[in-house]
C-alpha positions in Angstrom: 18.8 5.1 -3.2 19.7 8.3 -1.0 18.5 9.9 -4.3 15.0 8.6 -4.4 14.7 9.1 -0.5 15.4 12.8 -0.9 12.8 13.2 -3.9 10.9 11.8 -1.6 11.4 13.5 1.6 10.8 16.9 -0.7 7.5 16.0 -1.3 6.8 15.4 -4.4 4.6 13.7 -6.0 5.9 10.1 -6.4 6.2 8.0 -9.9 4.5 4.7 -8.8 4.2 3.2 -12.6 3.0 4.9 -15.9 -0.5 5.7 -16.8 -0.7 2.7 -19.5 0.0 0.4 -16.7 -2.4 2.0 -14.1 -5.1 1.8 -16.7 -4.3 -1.9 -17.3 -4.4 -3.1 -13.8 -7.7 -1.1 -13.1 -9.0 -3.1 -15.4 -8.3 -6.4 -13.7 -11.0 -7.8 -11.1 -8.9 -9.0 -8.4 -8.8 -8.5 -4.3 -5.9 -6.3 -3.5 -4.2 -5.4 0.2 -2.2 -2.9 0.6 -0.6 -2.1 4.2 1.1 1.2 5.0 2.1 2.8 8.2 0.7 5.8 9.2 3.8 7.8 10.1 5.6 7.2 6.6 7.9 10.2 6.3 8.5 8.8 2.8 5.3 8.5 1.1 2.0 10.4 2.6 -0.6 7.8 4.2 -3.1 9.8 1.6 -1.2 7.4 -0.9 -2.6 4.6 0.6 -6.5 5.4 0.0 -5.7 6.5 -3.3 -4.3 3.0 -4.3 -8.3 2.2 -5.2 -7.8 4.3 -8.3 -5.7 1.8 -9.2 -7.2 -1.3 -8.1 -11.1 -0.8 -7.5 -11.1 -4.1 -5.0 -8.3 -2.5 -2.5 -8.5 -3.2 0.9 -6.3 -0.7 2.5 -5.3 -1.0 5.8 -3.9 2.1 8.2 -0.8 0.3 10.7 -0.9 2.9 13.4 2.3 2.2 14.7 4.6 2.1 11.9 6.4 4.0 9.4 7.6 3.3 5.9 8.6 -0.5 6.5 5.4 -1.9 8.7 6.6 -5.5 8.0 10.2 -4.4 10.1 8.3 -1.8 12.2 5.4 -4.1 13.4 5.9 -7.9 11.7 2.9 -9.4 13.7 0.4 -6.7 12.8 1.5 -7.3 9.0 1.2 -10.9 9.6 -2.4 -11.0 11.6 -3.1 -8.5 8.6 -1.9 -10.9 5.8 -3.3 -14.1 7.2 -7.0 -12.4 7.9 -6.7 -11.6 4.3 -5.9 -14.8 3.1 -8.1 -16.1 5.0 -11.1 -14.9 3.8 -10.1 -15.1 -0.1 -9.3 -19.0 0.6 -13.0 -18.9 2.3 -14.2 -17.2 -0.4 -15.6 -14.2 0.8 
């Protein structure tokens, strides 16, 4: 662990799953959420927007107050988050 938190910290670009796979879950037509606190001092919140290469349908959504845990850092922003978009997928919209 403290190994992949000092790659990390140094900046560098981080492995989040091969190309093959990447391509492969482009290719699939489903909604997506992904959460991430602004002040992660782990992994840049330019990360987050660039989860739509990956999945075309993301919603991405900013947690101003939180780092690289949001559901520990804020719990009830993740869950209003969460629910909202459940809630709307279960409505169908």
């Amino acid at each position: 662990m403290h190994a992949r938190r000092s790659r990390l910290a140094s900046g560098r670009t981080p492995v989040l799953g091969s190309e093959a796979l990447r391509d492969r879950l482009s290719r699939l037509d489903v909604p997506v959420l992904v959460i991430w606190g602004a002040h992660d001092p782990y992994v840049g919140v330019g990360y987050a927007q660039q989860q739509r290469e990956t999945f075309p349908q993301a919603e991405v959504v900013i947690l101003e107050d939180s780092g690289h845990w949001p559901m520990i850092d804020d719990p009830e922003a993740v869950e209003r988050v969460v629910t909202h978009f459940l809630g709307r997928r279960l409505r169908g919209r």
